[in-house]
N, C-alpha and C positions, 0 to 999 in steps of 0.2 A: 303420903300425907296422912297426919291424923286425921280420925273421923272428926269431922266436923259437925257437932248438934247444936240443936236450935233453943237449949239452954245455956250455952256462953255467954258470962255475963254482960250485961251490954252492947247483946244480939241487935235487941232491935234498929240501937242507935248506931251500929255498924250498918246493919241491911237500908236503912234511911240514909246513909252516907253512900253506901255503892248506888241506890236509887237515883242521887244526885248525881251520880259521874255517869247513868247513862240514859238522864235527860240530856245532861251535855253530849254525850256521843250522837242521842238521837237530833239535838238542833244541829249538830256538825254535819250529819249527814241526810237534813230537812231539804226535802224538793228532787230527791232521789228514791223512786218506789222500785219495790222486788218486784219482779215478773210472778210471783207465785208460781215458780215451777216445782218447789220441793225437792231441785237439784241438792244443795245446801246442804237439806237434813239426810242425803242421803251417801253418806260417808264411803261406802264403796265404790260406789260411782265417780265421786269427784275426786277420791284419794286425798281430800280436804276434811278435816274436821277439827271444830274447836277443842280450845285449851282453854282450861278455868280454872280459878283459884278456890280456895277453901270455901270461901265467902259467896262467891257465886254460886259454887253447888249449894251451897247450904238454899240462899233463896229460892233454887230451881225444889230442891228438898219441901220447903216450905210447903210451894206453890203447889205442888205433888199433894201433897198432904192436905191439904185445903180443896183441893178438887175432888177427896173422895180416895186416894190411893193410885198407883201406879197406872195407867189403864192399860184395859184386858186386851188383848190378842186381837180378838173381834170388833174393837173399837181402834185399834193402831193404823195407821195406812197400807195401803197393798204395795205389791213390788209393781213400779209401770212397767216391766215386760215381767212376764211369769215366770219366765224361764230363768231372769234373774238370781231373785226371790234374797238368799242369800249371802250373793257377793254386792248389793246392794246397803246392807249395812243399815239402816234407816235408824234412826233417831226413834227412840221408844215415845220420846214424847210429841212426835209428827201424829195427828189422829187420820183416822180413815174420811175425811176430807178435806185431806189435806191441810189442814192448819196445825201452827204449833199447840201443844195443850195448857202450856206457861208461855203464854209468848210474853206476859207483862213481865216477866221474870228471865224471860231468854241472857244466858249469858255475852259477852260484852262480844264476843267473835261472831255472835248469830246477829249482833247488829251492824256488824260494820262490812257488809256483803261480801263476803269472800271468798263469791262464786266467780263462777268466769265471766258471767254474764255483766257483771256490775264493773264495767269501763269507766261510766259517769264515774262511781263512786269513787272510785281510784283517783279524782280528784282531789280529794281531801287532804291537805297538807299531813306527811308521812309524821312528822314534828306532833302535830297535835293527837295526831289517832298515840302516839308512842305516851303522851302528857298522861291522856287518860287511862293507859294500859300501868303506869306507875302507880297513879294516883287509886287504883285498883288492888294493886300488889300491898300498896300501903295498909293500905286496910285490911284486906287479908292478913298482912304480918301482922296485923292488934287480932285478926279472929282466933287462929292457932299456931301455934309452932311449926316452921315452916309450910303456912299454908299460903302463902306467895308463891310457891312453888305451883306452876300450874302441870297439867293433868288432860290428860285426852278426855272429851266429855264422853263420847259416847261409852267407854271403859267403865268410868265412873258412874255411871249410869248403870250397864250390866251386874256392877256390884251389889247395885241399889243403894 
């Protein structure tokens, strides 16, 4: 994927359109809360982790940049067993208590729980979570050239 920056023109009026598709995600999946376990952001563990488009990283990019830069080491979350640490994988932007540190900005996969825990969730007609993941794609194909193409987060994240 090209890098995607936060000078493309008609950034903002793209990031205001992905906003819109996932208020809709989030009334799709209103009346169903996370356990706040921090399984989710921790990719080793679940062998699960989001895909995002161009577009999405850009806002997560944003959201990053507005809080101050990347956060340090000592403000990230711990691994819940020690012995872990490593094969745990964690989401750079999970903080050390545990919450996300863009969560207004989390990409579209960090909202549609796609942990094991989230049964309820799995409710959600398969039709409509797929409506939104186009109508996502969409947009990212006006952000960059091939930036529909989605992307393991946490990779793209490492890159910075």
């Amino acid at each position: 994927m090209r890098r995607p920056r936060d000078d493309t023109p008609g950034i903002e009026a793209l990031f205001a359109e992905l906003e819109g598709v996932y208020r809709d995600a989030d009334a799709l999946f209103a009346g169903w809360t996370c356990p706040a376990s921090t399984e989710c952001c921790r990719f080793g563990i679940t062998g699960l982790e989001p895909y995002v488009t161009s577009i999405e990283f850009a806002l997560v990019q944003r959201a990053v940049a507005r809080n101050g830069g990347p956060l340090q080491a000592a403000r990230r979350a711990l691994p819940l067993d020690g012995n872990q640490g490593l094969q745990e994988r964690r989401c750079p932007m999970l903080d050390a208590s545990g919450r996300c540190s863009v969560y207004a900005a989390r990409p579209f996969g960090c909202r549609t729980f796609f942990c094991a825990r989230a049964i309820e969730a799995r409710k959600v007609p398969h039709k409509r979570v797929l409506e939104l993941v186009r109508r996502i794609e969409q947009i990212a194909a006006r952000h960059v050239d091939g930036g529909d193409q989605p992307h393991r987060f946490g990779k793209l994240l490492e890159r910075g």
